[in-house]
C-alpha angles and dihedrals in degrees: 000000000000123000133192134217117207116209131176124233094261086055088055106046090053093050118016098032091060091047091041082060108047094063120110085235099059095043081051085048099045091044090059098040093053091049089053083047095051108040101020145074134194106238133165121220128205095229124183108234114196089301106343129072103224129176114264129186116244143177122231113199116229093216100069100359079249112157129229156176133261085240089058098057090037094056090046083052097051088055104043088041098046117147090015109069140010139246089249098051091045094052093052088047089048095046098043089046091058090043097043096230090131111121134177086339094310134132115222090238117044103247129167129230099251 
């Protein structure tokens, strides 16, 4: 039999909130996020595909207002990040961090570091 246990936010916030942060994933998590928030910015391009011009989104570096694409930063990642975290796990930060569906320190899809 399953059972269930209701808290309130303020519940959460004192227990589940600590435990969700000590782990090796979250201080991964926190350690790429804060380097898209440093030296990063959301932007969306106008891009000519084949004969349409389409919005794109696009990153725009903060160092020399450069754009770029998602599979710039995540090749620089895979290499700063070598032997930490995997391909997989920096594509879904990248791309929920474009998108804003990071919550409490969480990914919209359950991925593991490596």
């Amino acid at each position: 039999m399953i059972k269930k246990i209701i808290i309130t936010e303020s519940q959460y916030n004192k227990i589940i909130k600590p435990l969700i942060k000590e782990g090796d994933y979250h201080i991964v998590l926190d350690e790429v996020l804060d380097n898209l928030n440093k030296n990063y910015e959301m932007v969306t391009a106008i891009v000519k595909d084949y004969h349409d011009y389409n919005e794109q989104p696009r990153f725009k570096v903060k160092a020399d207002d450069s754009i770029i694409e998602a599979k710039d930063i995540l090749d620089y990642f895979k290499y700063s990040y070598h032997g930490v975290c995997g391909e997989e796990f920096l594509k879904q930060v990248i791309d929920d961090w474009y998108h804003g569906r990071i919550k409490d320190g969480m990914l919209s899809k359950n991925i593991t570091l490596k």
